[in-house]
N, C-alpha and C positions, 0 to 999 in steps of 0.2 A: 586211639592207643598210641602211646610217647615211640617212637623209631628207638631199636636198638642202634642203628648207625645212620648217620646224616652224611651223605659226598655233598662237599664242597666245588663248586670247579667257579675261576676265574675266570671270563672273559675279553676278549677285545679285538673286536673285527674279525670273528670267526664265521663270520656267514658260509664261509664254501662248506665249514664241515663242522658245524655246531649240532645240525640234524642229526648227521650218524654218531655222533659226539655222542647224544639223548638215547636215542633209540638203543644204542648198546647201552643200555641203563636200564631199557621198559623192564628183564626181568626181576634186577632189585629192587626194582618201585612196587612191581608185583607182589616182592617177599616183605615188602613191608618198610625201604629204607626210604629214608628220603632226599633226594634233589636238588639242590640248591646252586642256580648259577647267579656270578657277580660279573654284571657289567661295567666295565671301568670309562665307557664311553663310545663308544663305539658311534662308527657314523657309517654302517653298511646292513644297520637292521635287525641286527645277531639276536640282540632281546628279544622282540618281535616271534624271530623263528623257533628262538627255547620256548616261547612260554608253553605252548600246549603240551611239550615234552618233557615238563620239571615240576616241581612243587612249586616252587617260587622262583623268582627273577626279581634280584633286586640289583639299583645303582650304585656304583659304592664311587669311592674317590678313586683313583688311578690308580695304579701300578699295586701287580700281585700281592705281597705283604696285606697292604691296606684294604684290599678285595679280600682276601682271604680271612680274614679278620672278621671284616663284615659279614659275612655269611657265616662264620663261629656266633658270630654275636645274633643271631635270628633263629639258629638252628635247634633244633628239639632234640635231638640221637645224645645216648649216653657217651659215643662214641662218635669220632670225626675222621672222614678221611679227604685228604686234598687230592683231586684227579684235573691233570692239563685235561684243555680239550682235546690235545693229539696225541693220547696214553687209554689205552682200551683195558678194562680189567679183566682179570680170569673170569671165567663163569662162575665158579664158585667163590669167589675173595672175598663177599662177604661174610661168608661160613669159615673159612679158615682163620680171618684175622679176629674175629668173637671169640674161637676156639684158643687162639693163640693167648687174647690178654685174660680171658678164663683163667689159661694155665699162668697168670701170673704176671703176664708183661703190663707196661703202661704205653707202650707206642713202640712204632715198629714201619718196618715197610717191606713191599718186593722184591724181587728180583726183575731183571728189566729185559726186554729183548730190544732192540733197535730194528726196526724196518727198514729196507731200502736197498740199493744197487750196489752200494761200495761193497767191497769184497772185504775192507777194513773193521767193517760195524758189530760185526759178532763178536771181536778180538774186542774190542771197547767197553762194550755190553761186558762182557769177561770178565772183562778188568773193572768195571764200575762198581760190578756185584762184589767181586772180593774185594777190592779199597774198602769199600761200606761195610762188609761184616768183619772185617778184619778193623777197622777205625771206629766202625759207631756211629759213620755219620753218613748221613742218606740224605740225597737229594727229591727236587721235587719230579723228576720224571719216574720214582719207583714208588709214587702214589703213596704219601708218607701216613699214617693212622695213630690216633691217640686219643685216650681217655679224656672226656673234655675237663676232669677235673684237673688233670696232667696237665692239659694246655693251659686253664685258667691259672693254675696255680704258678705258671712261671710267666704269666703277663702276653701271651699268644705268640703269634709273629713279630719280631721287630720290624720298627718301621724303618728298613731301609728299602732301597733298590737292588739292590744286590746279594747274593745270597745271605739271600732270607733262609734257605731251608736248612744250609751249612751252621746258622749262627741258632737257628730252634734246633735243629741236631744235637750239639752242643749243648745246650740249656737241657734240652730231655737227658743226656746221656749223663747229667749229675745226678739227675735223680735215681733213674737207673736203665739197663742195656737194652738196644732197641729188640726187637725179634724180630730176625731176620727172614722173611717166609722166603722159599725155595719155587714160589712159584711165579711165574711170571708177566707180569705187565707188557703189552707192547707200546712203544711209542716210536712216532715218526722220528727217520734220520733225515730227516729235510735241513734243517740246523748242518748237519756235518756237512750234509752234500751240496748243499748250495755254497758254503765259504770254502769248502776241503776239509776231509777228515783230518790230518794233519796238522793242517795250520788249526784248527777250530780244536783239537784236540793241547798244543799249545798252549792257546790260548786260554783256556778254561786252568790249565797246569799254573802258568802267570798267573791268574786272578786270585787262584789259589793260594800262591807263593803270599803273594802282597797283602791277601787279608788276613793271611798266619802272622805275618807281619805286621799289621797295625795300621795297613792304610786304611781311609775311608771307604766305605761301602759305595758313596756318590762318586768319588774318582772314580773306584773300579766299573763304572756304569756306564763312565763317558768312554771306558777304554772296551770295555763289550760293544758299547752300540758304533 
């Protein structure tokens, strides 16, 4: 029987937590969805540890965009959702977001929680959620969802380095508004906390600035990494 929804996840050197990655998955494998991770290269075994835990395991070229792509391009679900490996879904999200483009939507995404120590991260979280419903435009830590004919029909991810999910946002939100679901994803603040919420919050502000701007996707990649 064809999966009403195919997760996508991407890949790369996730051995410490590709396991718990999976396993928070068994029970919409259960309900029928399917699994798909994209290995970008990894040299720590991560395939290896997905396989028994997913539908497929495939190798794709490097970096996110191009991975995510690839598992669109294998995947069976009428629908698609992108999940990092360090972004755990509600229990129910697969029931809400069917329900949601039921009523009408073509893609959409979460709301996010931020894990972790800083006292700053909830205030983030906050504010990511309302920038996104307030803008239109959803990143890929709020587990982004869309009709695959919505995706095919605007040519998928672009293939840059750099927000990828800002410039599919974008491309979705001509066609039309994402749905905003109310409930929440968690994903690791490991990211803030290991640079500084501050400075890493910045800096994300800059990347921002410069690709409103017109600069290249590859500059802003050298200036992330």
């Amino acid at each position: 029987m064809k999966p009403a929804l195919s997760i996508v996840m991407p890949v790369l050197d996730e051995s410490a937590g590709i396991q718990s990655a999976l396993v928070a998955l068994t029970a919409f494998r259960a309900r029928g969805c399917e699994v798909i991770v994209v290995d970008g290269g990894s040299a720590d075994g991560t395939p290896q540890l997905a396989l028994p835990l997913s539908d497929r395991v495939l190798r794709g070229p490097r970096g996110r965009a191009r991975q995510m792509n690839a598992g669109a391009a294998v995947a069976a679900g009428e629908v698609l959702l992108f999940l990092h490996a360090d972004t755990r879904l509600p229990e129910a999200a697969d029931g809400v977001l069917l329900d949601a483009l039921a009523r009408g939507a073509d893609w959409g995404r979460f709301d996010v929680h931020i894990e972790g120590t800083a006292s700053m991260l909830p205030v983030v979280a906050a504010l990511m959620n309302l920038r996104s419903r307030l803008s239109g435009i959803a990143t890929g830590d709020q587990a982004m969802f869309v009709r695959r004919e919505c995706f095919d029909a605007i040519g998928g991810f672009p293939d840059q380095p750099l927000m990828e999910d800002v410039e599919l946002s974008a491309r979705l939100r001509a066609v039309s508004p994402p749905a905003c679901l109310r409930q929440r994803v968690r994903t690791s603040g490991r990211r803030w906390e290991t640079h500084g919420v501050w400075r890493t919050i910045l800096l994300m502000w800059r990347l921002r600035w410069r690709y409103w701007r017109g600069a290249p996707a590859d500059a802003l990649a050298e200036s992330y990494r």
